[in-house]
PyMOL Python script that loads the backbone (N, CA, C, O; Angstrom):
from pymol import cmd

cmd.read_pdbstr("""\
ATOM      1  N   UNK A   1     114.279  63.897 159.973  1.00  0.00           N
ATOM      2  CA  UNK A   1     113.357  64.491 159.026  1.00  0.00           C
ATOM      3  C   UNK A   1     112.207  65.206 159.748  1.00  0.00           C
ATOM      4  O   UNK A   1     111.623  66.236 159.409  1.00  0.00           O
ATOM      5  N   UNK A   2     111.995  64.342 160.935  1.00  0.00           N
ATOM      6  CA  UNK A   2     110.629  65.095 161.421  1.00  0.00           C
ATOM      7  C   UNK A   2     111.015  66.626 162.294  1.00  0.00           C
ATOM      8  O   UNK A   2     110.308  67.606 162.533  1.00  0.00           O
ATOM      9  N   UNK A   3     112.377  66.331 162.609  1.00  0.00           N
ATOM     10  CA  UNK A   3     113.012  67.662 163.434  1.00  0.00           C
ATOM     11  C   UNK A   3     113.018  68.820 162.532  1.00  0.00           C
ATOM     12  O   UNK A   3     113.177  69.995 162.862  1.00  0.00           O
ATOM     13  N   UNK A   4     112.849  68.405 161.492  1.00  0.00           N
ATOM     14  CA  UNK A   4     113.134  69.495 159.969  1.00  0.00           C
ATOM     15  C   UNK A   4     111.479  70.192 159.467  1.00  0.00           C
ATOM     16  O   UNK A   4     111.199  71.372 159.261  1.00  0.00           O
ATOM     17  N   UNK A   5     110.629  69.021 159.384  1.00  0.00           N
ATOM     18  CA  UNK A   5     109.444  69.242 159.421  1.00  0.00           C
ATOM     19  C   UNK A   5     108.861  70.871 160.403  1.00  0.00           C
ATOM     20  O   UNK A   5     108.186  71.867 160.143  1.00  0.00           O
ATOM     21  N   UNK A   6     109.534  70.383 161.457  1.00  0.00           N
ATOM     22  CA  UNK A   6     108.700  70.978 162.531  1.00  0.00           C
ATOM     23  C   UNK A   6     109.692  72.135 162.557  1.00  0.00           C
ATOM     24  O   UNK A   6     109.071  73.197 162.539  1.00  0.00           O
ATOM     25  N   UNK A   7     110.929  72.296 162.591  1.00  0.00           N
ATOM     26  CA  UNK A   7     111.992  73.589 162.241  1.00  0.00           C
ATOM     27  C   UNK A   7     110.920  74.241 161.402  1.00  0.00           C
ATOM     28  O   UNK A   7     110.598  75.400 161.662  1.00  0.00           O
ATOM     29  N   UNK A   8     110.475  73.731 160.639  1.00  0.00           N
ATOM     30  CA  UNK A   8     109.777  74.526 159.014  1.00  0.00           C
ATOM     31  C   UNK A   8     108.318  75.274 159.190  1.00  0.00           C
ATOM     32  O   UNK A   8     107.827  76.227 158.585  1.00  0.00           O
ATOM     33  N   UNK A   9     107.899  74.574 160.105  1.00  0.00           N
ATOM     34  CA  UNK A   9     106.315  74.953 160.542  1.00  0.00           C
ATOM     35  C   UNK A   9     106.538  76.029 161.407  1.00  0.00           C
ATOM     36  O   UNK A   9     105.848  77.004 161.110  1.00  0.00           O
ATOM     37  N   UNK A  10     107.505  76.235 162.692  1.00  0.00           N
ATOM     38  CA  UNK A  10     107.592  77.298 163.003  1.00  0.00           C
ATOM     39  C   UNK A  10     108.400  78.181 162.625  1.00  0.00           C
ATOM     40  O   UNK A  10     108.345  79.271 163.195  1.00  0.00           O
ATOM     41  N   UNK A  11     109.216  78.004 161.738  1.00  0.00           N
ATOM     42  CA  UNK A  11     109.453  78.919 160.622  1.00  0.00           C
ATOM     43  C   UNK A  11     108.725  79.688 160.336  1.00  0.00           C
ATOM     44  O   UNK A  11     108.958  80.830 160.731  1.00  0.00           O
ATOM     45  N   UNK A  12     107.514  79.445 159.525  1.00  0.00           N
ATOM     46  CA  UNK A  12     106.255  79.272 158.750  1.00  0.00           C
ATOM     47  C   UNK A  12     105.274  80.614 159.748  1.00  0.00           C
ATOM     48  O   UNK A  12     104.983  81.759 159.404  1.00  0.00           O
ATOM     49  N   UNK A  13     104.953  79.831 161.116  1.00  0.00           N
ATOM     50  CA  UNK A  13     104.459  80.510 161.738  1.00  0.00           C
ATOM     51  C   UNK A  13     105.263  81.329 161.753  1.00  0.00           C
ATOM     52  O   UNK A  13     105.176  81.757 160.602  1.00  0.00           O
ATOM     53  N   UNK A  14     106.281  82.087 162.395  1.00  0.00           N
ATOM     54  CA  UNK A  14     106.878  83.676 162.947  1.00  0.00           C
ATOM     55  C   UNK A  14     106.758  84.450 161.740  1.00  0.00           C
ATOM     56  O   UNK A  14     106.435  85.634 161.835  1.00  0.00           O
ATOM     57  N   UNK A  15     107.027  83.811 160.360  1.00  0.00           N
ATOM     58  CA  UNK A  15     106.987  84.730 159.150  1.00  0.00           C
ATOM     59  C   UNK A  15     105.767  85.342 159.343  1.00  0.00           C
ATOM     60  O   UNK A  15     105.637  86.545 159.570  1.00  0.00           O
ATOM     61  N   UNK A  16     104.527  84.236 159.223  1.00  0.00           N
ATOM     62  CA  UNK A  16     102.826  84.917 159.229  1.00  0.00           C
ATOM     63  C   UNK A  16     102.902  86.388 160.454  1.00  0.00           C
ATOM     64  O   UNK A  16     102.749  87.605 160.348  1.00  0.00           O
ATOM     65  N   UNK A  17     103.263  85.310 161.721  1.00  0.00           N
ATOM     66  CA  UNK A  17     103.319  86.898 162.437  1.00  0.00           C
ATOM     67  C   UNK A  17     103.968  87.792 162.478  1.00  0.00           C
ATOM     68  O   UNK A  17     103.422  88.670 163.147  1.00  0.00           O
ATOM     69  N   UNK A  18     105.144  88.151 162.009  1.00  0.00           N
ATOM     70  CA  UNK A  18     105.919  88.881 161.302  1.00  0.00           C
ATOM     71  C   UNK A  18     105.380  89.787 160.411  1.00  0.00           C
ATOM     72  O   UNK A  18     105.568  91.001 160.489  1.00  0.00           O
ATOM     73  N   UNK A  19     104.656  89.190 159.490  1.00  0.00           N
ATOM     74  CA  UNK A  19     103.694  90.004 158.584  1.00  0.00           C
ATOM     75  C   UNK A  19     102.548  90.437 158.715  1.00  0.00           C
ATOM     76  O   UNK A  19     101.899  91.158 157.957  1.00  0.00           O
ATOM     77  N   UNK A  20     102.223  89.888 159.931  1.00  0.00           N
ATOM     78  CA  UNK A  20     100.985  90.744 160.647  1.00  0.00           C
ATOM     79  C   UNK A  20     101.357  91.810 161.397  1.00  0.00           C
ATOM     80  O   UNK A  20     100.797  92.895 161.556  1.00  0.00           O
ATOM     81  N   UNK A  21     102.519  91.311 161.907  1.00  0.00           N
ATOM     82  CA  UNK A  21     102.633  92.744 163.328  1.00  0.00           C
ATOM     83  C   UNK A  21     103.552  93.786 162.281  1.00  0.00           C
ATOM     84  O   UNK A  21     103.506  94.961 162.645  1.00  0.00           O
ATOM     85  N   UNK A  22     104.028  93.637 161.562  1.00  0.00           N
ATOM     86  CA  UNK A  22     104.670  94.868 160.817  1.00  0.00           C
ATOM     87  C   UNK A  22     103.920  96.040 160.400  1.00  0.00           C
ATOM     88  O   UNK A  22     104.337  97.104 160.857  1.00  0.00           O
ATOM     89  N   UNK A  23     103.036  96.081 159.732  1.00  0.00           N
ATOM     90  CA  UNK A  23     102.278  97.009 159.637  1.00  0.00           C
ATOM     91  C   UNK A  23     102.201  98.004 161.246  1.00  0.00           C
ATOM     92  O   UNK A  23     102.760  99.093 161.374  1.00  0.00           O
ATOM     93  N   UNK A  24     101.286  97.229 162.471  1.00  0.00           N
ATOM     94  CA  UNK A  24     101.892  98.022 163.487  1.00  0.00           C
ATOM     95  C   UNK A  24     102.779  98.746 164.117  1.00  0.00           C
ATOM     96  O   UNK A  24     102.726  99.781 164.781  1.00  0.00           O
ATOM     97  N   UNK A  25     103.751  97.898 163.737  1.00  0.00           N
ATOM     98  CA  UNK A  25     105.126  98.417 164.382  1.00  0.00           C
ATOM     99  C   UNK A  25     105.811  99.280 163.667  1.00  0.00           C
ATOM    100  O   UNK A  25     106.492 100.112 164.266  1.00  0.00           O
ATOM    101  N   UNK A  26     105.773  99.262 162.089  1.00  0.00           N
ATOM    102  CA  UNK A  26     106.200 100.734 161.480  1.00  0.00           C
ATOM    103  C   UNK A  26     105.320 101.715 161.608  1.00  0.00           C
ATOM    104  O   UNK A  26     105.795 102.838 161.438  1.00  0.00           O
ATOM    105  N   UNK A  27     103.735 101.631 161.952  1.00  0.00           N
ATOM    106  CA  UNK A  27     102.885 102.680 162.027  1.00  0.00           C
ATOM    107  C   UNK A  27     103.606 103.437 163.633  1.00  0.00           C
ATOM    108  O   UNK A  27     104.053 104.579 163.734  1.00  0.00           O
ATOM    109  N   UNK A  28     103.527 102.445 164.671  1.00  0.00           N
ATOM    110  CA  UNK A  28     104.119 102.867 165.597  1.00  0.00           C
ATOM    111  C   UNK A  28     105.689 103.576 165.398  1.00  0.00           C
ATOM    112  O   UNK A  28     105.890 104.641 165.982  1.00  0.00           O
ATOM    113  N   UNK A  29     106.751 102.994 164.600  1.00  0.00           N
ATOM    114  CA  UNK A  29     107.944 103.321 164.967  1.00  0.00           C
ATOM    115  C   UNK A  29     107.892 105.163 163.539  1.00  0.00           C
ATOM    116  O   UNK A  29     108.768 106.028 163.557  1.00  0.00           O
ATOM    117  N   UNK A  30     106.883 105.179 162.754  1.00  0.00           N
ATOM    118  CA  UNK A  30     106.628 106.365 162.218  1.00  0.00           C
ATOM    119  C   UNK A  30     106.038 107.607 163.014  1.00  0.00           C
ATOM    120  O   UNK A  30     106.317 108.804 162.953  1.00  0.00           O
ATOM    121  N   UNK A  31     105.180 106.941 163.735  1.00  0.00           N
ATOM    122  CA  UNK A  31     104.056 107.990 165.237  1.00  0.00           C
ATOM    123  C   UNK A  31     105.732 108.653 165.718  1.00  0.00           C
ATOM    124  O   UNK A  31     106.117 109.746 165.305  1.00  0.00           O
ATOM    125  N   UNK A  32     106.450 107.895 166.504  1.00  0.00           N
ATOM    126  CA  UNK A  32     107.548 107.974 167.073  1.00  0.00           C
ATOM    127  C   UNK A  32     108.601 109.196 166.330  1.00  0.00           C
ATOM    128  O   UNK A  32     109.094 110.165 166.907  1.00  0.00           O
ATOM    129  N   UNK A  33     108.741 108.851 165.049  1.00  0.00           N
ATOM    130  CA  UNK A  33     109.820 109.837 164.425  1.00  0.00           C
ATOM    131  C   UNK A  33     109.228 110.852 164.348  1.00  0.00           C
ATOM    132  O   UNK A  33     109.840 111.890 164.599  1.00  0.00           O
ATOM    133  N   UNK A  34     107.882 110.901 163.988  1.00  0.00           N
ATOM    134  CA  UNK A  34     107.102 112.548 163.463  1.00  0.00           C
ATOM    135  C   UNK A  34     107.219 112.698 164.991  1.00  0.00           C
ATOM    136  O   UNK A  34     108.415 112.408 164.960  1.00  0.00           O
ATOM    137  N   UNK A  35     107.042 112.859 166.013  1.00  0.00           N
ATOM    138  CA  UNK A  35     106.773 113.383 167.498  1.00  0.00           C
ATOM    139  C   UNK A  35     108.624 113.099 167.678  1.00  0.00           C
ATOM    140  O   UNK A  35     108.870 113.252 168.874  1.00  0.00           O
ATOM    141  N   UNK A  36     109.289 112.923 167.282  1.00  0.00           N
ATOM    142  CA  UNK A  36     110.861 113.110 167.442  1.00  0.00           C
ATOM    143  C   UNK A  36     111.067 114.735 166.893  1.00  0.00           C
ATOM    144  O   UNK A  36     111.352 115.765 167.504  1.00  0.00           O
ATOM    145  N   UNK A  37     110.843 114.515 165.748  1.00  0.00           N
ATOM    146  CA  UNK A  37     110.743 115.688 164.538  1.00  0.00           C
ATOM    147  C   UNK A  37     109.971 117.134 165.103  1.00  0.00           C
ATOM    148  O   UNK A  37     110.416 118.278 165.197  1.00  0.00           O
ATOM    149  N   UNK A  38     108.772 116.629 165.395  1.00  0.00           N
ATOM    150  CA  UNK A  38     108.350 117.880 165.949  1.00  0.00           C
ATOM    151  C   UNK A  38     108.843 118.464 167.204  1.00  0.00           C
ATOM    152  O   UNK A  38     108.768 119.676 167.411  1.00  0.00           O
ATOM    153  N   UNK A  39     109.437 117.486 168.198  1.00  0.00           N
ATOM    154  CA  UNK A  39     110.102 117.841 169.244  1.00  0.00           C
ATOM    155  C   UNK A  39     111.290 118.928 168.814  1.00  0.00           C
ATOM    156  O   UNK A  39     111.491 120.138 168.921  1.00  0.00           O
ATOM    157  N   UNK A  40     111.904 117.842 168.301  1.00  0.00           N
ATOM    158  CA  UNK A  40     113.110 119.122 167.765  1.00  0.00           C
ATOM    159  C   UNK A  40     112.985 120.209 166.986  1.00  0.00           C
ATOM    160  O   UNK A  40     113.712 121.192 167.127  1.00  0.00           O
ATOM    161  N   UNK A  41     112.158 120.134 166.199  1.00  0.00           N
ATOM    162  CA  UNK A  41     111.465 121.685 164.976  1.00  0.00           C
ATOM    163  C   UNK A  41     110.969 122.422 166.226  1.00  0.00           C
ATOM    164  O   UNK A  41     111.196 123.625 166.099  1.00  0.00           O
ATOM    165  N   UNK A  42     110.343 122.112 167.442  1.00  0.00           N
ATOM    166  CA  UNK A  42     110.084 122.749 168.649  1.00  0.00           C
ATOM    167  C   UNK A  42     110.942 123.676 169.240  1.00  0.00           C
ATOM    168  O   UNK A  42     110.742 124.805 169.688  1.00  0.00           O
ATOM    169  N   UNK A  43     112.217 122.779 169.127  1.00  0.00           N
ATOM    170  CA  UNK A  43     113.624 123.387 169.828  1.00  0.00           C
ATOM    171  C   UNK A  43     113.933 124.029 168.895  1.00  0.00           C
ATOM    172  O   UNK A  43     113.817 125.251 168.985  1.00  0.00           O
ATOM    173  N   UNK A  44     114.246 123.659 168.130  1.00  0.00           N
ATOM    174  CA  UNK A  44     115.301 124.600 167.111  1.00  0.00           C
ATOM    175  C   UNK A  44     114.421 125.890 166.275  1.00  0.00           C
ATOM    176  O   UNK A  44     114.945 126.990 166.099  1.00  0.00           O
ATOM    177  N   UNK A  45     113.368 125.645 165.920  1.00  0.00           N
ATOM    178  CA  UNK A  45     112.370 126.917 165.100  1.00  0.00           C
ATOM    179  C   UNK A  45     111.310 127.010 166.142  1.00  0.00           C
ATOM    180  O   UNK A  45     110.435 126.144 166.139  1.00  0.00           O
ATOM    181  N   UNK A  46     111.283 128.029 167.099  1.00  0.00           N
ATOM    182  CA  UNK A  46     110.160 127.769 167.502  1.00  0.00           C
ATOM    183  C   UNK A  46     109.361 129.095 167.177  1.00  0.00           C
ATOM    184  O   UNK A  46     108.431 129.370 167.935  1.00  0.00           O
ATOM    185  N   UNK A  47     109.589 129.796 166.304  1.00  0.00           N
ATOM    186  CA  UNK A  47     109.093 130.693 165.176  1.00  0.00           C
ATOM    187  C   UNK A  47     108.193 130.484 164.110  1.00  0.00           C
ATOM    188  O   UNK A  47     107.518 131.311 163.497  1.00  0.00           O
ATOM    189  N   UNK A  48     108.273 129.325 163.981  1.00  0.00           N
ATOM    190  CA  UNK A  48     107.905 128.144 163.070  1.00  0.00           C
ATOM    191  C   UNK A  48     107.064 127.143 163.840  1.00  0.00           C
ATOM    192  O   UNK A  48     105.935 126.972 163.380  1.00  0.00           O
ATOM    193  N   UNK A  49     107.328 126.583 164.713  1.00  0.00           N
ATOM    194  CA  UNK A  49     106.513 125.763 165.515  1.00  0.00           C
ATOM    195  C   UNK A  49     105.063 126.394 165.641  1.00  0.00           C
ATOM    196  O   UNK A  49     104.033 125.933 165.148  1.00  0.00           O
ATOM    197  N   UNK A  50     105.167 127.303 166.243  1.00  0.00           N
ATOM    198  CA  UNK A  50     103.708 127.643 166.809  1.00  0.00           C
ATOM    199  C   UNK A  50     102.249 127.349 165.504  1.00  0.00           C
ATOM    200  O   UNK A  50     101.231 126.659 165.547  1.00  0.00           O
ATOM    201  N   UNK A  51     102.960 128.453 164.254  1.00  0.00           N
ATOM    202  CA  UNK A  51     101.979 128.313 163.673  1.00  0.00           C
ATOM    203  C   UNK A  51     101.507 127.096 162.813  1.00  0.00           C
ATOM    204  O   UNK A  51     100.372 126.986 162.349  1.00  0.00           O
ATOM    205  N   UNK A  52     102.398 126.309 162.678  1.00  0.00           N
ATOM    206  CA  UNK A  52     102.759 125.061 162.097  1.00  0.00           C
ATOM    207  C   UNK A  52     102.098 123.810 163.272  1.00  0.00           C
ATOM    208  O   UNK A  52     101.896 122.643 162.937  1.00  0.00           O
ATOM    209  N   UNK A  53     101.846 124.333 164.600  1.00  0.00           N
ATOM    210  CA  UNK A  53     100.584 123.543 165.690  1.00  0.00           C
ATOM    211  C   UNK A  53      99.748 124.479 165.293  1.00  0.00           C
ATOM    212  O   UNK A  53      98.682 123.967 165.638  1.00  0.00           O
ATOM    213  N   UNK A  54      99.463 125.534 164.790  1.00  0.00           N
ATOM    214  CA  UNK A  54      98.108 125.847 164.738  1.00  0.00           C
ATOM    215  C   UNK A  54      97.176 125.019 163.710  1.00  0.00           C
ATOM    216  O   UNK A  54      96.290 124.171 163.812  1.00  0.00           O
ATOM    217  N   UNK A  55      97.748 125.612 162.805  1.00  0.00           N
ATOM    218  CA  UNK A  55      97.602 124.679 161.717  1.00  0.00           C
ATOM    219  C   UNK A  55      97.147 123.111 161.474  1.00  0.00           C
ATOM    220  O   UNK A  55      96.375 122.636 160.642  1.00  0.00           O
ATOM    221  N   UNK A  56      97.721 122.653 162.250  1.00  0.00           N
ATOM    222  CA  UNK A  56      97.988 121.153 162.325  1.00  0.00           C
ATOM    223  C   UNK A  56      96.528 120.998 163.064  1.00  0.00           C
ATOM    224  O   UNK A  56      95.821 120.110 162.586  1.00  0.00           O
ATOM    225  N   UNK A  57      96.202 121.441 163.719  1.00  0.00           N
ATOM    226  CA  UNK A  57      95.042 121.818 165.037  1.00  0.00           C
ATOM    227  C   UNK A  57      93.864 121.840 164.314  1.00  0.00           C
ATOM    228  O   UNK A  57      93.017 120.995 164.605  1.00  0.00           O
ATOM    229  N   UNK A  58      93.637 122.621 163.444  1.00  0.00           N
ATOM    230  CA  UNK A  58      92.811 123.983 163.217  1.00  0.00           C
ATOM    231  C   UNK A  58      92.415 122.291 161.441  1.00  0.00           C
ATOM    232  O   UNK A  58      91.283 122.000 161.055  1.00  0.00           O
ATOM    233  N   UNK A  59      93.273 121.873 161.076  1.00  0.00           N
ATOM    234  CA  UNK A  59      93.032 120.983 160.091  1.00  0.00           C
ATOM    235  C   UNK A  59      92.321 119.883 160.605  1.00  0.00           C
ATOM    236  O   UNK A  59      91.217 119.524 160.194  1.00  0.00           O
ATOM    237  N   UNK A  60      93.322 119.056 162.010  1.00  0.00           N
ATOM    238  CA  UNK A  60      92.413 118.419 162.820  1.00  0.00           C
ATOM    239  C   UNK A  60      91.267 118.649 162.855  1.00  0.00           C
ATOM    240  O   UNK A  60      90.579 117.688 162.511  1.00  0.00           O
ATOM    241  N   UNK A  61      90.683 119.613 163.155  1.00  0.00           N
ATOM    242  CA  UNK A  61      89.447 119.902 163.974  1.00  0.00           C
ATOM    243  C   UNK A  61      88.748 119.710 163.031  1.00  0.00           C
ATOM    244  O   UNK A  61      87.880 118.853 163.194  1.00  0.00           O
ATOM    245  N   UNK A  62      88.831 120.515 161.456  1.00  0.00           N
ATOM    246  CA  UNK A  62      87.886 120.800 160.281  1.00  0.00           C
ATOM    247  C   UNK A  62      87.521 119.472 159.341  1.00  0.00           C
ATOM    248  O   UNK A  62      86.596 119.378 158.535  1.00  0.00           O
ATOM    249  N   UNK A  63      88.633 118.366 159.722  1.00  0.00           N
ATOM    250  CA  UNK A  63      89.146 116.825 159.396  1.00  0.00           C
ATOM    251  C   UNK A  63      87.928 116.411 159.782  1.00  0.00           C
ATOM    252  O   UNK A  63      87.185 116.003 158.889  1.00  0.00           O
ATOM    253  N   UNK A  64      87.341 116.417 161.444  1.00  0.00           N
ATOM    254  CA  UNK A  64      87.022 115.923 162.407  1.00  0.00           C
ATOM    255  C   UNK A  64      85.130 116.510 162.156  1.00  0.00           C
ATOM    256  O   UNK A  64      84.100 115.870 161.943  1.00  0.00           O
ATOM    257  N   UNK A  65      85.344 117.633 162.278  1.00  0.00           N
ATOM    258  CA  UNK A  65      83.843 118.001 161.882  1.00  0.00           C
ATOM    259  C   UNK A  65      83.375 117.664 159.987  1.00  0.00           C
ATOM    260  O   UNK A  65      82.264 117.879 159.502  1.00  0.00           O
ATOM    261  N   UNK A  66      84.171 117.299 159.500  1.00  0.00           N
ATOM    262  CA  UNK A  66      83.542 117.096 158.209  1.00  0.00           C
ATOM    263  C   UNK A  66      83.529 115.913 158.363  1.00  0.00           C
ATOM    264  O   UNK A  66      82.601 115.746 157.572  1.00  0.00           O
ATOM    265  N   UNK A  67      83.799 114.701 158.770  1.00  0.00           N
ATOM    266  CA  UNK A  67      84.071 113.281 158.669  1.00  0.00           C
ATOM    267  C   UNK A  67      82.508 113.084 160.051  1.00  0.00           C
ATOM    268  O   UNK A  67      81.609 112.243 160.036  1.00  0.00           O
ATOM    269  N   UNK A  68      82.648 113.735 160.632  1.00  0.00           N
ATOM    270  CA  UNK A  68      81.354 113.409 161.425  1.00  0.00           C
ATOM    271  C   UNK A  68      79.948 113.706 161.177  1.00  0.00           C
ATOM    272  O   UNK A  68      79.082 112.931 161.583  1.00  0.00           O
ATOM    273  N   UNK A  69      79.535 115.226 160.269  1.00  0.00           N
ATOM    274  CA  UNK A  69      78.528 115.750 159.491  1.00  0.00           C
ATOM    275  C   UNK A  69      78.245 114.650 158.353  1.00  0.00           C
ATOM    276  O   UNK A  69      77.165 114.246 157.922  1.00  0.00           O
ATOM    277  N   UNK A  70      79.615 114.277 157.989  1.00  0.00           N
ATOM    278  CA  UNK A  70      78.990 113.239 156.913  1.00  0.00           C
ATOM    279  C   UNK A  70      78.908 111.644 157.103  1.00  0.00           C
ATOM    280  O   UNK A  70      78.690 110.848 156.189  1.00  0.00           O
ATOM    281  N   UNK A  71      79.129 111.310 158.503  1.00  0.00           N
ATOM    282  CA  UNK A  71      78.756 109.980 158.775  1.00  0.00           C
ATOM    283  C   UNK A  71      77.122 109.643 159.475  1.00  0.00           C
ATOM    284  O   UNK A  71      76.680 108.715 160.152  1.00  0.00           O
ATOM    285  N   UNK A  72      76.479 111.016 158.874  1.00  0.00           N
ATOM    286  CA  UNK A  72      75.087 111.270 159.478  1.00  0.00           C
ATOM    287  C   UNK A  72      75.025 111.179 160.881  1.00  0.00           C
ATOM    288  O   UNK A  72      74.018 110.542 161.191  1.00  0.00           O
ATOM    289  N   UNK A  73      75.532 111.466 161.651  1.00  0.00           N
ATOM    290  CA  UNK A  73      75.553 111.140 163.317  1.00  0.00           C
ATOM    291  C   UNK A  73      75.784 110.443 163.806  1.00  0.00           C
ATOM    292  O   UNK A  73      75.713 110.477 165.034  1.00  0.00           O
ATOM    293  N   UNK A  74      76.250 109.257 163.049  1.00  0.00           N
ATOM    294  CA  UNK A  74      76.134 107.860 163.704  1.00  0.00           C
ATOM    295  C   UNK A  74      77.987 107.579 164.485  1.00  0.00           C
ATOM    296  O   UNK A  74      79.077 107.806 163.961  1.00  0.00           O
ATOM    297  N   UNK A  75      77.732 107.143 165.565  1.00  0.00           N
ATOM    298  CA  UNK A  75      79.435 106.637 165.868  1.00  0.00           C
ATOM    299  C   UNK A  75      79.909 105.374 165.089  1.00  0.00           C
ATOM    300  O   UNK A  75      79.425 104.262 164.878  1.00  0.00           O
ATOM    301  N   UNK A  76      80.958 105.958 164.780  1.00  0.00           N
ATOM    302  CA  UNK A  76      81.769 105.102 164.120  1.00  0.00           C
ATOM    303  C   UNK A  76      82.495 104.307 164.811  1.00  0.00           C
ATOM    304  O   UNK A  76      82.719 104.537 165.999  1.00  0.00           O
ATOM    305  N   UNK A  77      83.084 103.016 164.042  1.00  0.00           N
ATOM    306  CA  UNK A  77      83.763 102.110 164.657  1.00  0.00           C
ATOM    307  C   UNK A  77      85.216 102.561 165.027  1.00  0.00           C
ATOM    308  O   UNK A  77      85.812 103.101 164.095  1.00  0.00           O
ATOM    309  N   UNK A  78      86.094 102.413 166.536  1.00  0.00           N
ATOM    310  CA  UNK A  78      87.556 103.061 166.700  1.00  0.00           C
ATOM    311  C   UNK A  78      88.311 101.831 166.183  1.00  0.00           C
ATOM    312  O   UNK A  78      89.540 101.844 166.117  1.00  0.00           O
TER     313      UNK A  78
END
""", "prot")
cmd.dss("prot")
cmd.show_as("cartoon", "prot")
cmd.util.cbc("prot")
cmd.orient("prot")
């Protein structure tokens, strides 16, 4: 019974961390496919690529200066 107990507790535990690290690891294994994706839209359209990094860039940047004008100057937490 007590071998069962304790089967159950670390059971118990890997689920919790399981459900903690998931969130990471699909954020990570998503980072991964979009930079797969763009690799290949690279290769195959690259007619399409360029302005489609400009873009992407040019949103970044305007993302980046409006999120900082309006955090009054202050650094934010990474």
């Amino acid at each position: 019974m007590e071998v069962f107990l304790l089967w159950m507790d670390e059971l118990d535990d890997a689920a919790v961390a399981l459900w903690t690290l998931l969130p990471r690891a699909l954020g990570f294994l998503a980072a991964m496919a979009a930079l797969l994706a763009t690799g290949l839209a690279c290769l195959r359209f690259p007619a399409l690529a360029a302005p489609s990094l400009a873009l992407l860039l040019a949103s970044t940047r305007f993302h980046r200066g409006r999120s900082s004008s309006s955090a009054g100057g202050t650094l934010r937490d990474a």
